[in-house]
C-alpha positions in Angstrom: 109.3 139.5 48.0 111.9 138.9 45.0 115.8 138.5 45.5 116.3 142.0 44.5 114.2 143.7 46.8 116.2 141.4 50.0 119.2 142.7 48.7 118.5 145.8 49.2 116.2 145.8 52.4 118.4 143.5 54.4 121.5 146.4 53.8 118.9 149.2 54.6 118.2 147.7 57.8 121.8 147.0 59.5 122.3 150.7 58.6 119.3 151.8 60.3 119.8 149.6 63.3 123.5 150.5 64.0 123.0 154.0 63.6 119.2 153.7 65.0 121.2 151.5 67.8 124.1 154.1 68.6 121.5 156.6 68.8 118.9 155.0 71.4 122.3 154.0 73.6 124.1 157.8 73.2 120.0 159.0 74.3 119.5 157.1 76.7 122.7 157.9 78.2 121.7 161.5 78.1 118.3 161.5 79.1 118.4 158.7 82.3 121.9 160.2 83.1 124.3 157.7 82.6 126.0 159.4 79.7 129.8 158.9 79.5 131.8 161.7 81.2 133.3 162.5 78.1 129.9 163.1 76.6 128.9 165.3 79.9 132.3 167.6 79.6 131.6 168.2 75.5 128.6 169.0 75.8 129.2 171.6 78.6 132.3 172.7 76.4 129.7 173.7 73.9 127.2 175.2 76.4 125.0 172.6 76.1 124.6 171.2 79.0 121.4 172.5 80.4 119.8 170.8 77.1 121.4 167.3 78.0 117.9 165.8 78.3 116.1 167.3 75.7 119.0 166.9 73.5 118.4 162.5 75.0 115.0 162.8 74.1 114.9 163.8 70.8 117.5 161.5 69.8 115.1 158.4 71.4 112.6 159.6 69.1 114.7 160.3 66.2 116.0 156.8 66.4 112.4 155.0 66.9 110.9 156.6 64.3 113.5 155.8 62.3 113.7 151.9 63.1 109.6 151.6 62.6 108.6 150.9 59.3 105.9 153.3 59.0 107.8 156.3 60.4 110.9 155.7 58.8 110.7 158.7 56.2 110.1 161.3 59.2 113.1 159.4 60.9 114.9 160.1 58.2 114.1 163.6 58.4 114.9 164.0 62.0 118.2 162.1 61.7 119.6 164.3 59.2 118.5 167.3 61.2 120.1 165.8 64.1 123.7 164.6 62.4 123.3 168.1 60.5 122.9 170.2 63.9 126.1 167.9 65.3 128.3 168.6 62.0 127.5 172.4 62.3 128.4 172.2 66.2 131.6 170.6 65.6 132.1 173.0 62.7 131.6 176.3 65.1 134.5 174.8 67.2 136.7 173.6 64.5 136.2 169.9 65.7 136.6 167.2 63.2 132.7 166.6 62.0 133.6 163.2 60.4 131.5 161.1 62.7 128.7 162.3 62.2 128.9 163.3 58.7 128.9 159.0 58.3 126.5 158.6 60.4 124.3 161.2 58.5 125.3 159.2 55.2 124.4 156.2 56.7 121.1 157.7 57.2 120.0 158.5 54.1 121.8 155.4 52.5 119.5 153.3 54.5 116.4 155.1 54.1 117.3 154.7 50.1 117.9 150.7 50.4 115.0 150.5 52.6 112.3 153.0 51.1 113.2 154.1 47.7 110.5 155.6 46.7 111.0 158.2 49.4 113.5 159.8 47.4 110.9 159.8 44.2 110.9 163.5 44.5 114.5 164.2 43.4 113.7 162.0 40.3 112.6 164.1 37.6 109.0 162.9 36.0 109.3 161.1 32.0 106.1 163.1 31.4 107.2 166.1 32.4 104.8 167.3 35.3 105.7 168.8 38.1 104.2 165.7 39.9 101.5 167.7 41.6 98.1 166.4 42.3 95.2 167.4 41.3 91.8 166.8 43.4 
């Protein structure tokens, strides 16, 4: 592995772990119902608080399959559907969505550092192809 390649995997990874780490903590809170009472009263302030758990759960997963190497671009995936469902909740009830507008940046900034070819497809091929395979 060549100094270039550290410099950016080492970045990628301190992204993915403190956002991977705040979301395993916040789940776990939810799901084995410890969550902050703060987090309790928001979420039935938004009507979500029959979903507590579920809501846990799928962060958990989110943020494993984010932190494991080969699950990393479906963490991706997940994460930003996660941070985009919390910035459009915070939106309906004209709460700032700052938070986890970072956190979604974060995201994809350390799936970039970490993986960059799983962003190939918004790079537009020299040869002109549509980058479809043939069998």
């Amino acid at each position: 592995m060549n100094k270039t390649t550290l410099l950016r995997l080492i970045p990628g990874w301190i992204l993915h772990l403190a956002v991977g780490g705040i979301m395993i903590l916040a789940g776990s809170g939810k799901v084995f119902g410890f969550a902050p009472p703060e987090v309790i009263e928001g979420m039935k302030k938004h009507g979500l608080e029959h979903q507590l758990t579920l809501i846990g759960a799928g962060e958990l997963v989110t943020a494993l399959l984010l932190l494991f190497p080969r699950t990393c671009s479906l963490g991706v995936l997940l994460a930003s559907g996660f941070w985009g469902g919390a910035i459009c909740i915070h939106m309906a009830h004209q709460e700032s969505y700052l938070l986890p507008a970072v956190f979604l940046v974060l995201v994809w900034v350390g799936g970039w550092l970490r993986y960059p070819e799983m962003f190939s497809s918004f790079r537009g091929s020299a040869s002109g192809s549509s980058g479809a395979t043939t069998a």
